[in-house]
C-alpha positions in Angstrom: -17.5 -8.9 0.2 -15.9 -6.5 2.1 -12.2 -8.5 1.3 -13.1 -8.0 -2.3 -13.9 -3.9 -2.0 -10.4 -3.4 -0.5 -9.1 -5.3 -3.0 -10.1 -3.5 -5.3 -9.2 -0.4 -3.9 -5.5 -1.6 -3.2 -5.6 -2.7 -7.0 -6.5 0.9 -7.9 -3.9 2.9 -6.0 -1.4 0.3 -7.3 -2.8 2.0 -10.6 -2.6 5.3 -9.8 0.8 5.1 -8.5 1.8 3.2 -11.9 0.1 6.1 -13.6 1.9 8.9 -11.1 5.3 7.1 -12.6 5.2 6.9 -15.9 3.9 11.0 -15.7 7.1 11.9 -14.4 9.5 8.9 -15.5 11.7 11.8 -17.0 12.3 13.5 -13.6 12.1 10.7 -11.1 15.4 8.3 -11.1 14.9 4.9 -12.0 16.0 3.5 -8.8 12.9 5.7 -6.9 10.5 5.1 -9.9 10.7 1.5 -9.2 10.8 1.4 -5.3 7.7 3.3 -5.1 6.1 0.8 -7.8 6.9 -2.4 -5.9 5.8 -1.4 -3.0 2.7 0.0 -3.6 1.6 -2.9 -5.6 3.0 -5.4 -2.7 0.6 -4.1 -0.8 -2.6 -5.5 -3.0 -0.9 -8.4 -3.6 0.1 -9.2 0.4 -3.4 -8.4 0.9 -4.5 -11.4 -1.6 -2.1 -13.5 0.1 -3.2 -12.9 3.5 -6.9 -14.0 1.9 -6.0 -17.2 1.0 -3.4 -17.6 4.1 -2.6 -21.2 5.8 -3.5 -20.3 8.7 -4.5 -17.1 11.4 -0.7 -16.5 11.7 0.0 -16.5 8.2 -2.4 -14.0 7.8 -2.0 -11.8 10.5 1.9 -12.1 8.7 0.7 -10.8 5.3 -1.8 -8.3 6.6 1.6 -7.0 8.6 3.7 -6.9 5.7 0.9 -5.0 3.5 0.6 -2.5 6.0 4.6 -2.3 6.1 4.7 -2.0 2.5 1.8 0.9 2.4 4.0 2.7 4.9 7.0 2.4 2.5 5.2 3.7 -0.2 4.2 6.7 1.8 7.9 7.4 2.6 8.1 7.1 -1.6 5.2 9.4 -2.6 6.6 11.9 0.0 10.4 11.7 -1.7 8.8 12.3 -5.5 6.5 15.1 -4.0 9.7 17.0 -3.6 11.3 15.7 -6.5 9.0 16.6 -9.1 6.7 19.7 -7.1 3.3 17.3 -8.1 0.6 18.3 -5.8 -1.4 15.6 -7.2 0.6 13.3 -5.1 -1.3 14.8 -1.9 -4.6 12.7 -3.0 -2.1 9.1 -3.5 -0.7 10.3 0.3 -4.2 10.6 1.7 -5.2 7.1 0.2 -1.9 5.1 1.1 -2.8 7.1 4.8 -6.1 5.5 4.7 -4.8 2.3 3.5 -2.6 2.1 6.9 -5.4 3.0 8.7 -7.5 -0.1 7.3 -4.6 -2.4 7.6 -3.8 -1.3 11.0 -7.5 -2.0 11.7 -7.5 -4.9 10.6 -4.0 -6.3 12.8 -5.4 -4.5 15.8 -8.5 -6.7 15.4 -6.6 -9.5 15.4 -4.8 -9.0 18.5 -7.5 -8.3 20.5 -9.2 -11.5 19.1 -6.6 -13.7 19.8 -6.1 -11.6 23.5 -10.0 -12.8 24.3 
């Protein structure tokens, strides 16, 4: 149940960030607009991946590349924070910061799993 909630919530910041986008899709450059796009709906759909992975290395793999992706989109959120002045884009930063934190979790877990 627990895969399902984060999900979810990786489904709804994708969202958000969509949302954030088309806002400012006059002031941000395409190039940024869609960077920040794909990588923060990579990160949901890693996550999905990593459910239905082949094996514990494949998913350790996509839970790594998630977690890579939310970082990238953090990088993102903090470039069209200063491109369009948007303090609304301090609530996206907190949650992409919290979705590191769960991924992160979640790869640390494994490696002390697999250390046992």
């Amino acid at each position: 149940m627990l895969s399902d909630q984060f999900e979810e919530r990786f489904i709804d910041f994708g969202i958000s960030v969509i949302e954030l986008v088309q806002q400012h899709k006059t002031e941000l450059p395409f190039s940024v607009a869609d960077q920040v796009i794909r990588s923060a709906t990579s990160i949901g759909a890693n996550y999905a991946e990593a459910q239905n992975a082949s094996s514990k290395a494949d998913f350790k793999n996509k839970i790594f590349i998630a977690k890579k992706e939310a970082g990238e989109t953090r990088y993102w959120l903090r470039l069209i924070a200063r491109i369009v002045g948007d303090t609304d884009i301090a609530a996206l930063s907190d949650e992409v910061q919290q979705i590191i934190l769960i991924l992160q979790k979640i790869v640390t877990t494994l490696r002390e799993k697999s250390a046992q």
